[in-house]
N, C-alpha and C positions, 0 to 999 in steps of 0.2 A: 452672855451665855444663855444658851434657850433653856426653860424650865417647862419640864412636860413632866403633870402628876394626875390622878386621879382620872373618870372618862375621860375615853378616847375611843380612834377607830382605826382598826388593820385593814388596811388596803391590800389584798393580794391578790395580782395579776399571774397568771399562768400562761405561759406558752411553752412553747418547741425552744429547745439550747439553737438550732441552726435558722430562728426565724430573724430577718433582718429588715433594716429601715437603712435607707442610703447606705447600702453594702457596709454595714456594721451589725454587731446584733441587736435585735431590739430590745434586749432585756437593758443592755447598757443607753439606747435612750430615753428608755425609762426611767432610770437612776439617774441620768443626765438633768432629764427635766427636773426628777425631784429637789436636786440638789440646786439646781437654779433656784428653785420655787421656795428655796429655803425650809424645807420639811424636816424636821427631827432628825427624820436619818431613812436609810434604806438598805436591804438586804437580799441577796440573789443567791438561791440556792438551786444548786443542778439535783435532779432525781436521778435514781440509779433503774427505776423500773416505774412503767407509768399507762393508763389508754384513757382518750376519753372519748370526746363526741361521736368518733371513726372509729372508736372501739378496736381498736390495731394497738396490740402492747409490743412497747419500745423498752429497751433493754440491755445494757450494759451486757449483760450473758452471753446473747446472741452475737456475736461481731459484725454480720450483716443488718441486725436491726438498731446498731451502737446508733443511730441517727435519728434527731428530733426527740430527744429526750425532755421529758419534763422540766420545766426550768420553771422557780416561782420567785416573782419579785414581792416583796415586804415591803408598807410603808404604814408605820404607826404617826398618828399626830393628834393632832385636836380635829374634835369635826367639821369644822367651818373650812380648817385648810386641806381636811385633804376632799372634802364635796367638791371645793373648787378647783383642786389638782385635775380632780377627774377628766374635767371639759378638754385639758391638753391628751390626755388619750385618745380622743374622739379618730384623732385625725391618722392615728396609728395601725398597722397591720394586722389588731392582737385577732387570733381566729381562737385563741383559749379562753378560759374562764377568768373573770374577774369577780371576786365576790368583797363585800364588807363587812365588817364585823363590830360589834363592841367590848372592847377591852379595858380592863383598869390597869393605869401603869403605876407599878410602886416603885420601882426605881430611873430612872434615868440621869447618867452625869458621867459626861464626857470622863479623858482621862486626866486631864490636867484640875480638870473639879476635881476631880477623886483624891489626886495626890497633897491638896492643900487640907 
């Protein structure tokens, strides 16, 4: 069982929900890789309203601008793995923001830890 406590670093990749890598989305081989890479865990969340670099907001509201919605992947770990995560992006389509951060994690534990 992984134990992740105390620093760490959030990884979080932005793109478009309709951006893709080998006619998949990319945000799934994102999580792909992480999950190979064996990282703590990952998380993808769709935006409901969003503009960045082109400054064109995307929008649930709109029905013709339902497309390319904000999509941000999540990945907490220790900082050594996810520096090194990074270098598999390199080769990726991402045209959004990726930023890092420093975070303290106070809990993490699977569910089957939990339940003992």
């Amino acid at each position: 069982m992984m134990r992740l406590h105390g620093h760490a670093l959030r990884l979080t990749i932005i793109v478009d929900d309709t951006d893709t890598w080998q006619h998949k989305p990319l945000f799934t081989e994102i999580v792909r890789r992480a999950h190979e890479a064996g990282l703590a865990g990952a998380t993808v969340l769709r935006g409901v309203e969003g503009f960045g670099a082109t400054s064109v907001v995307h929008t649930t509201r709109l029905l013709s601008m339902a497309d390319d919605l904000p999509t941000a992947v999540i990945i907490i770990d220790e900082e050594d793995r996810i520096r090194a995560f990074m270098s598999q992006l390199e080769e990726l389509p991402i045209s959004g923001l990726v930023t890092v951060q420093p975070v303290e994690v106070v809990h993490y534990k699977g569910r089957e830890a939990a339940a003992t």
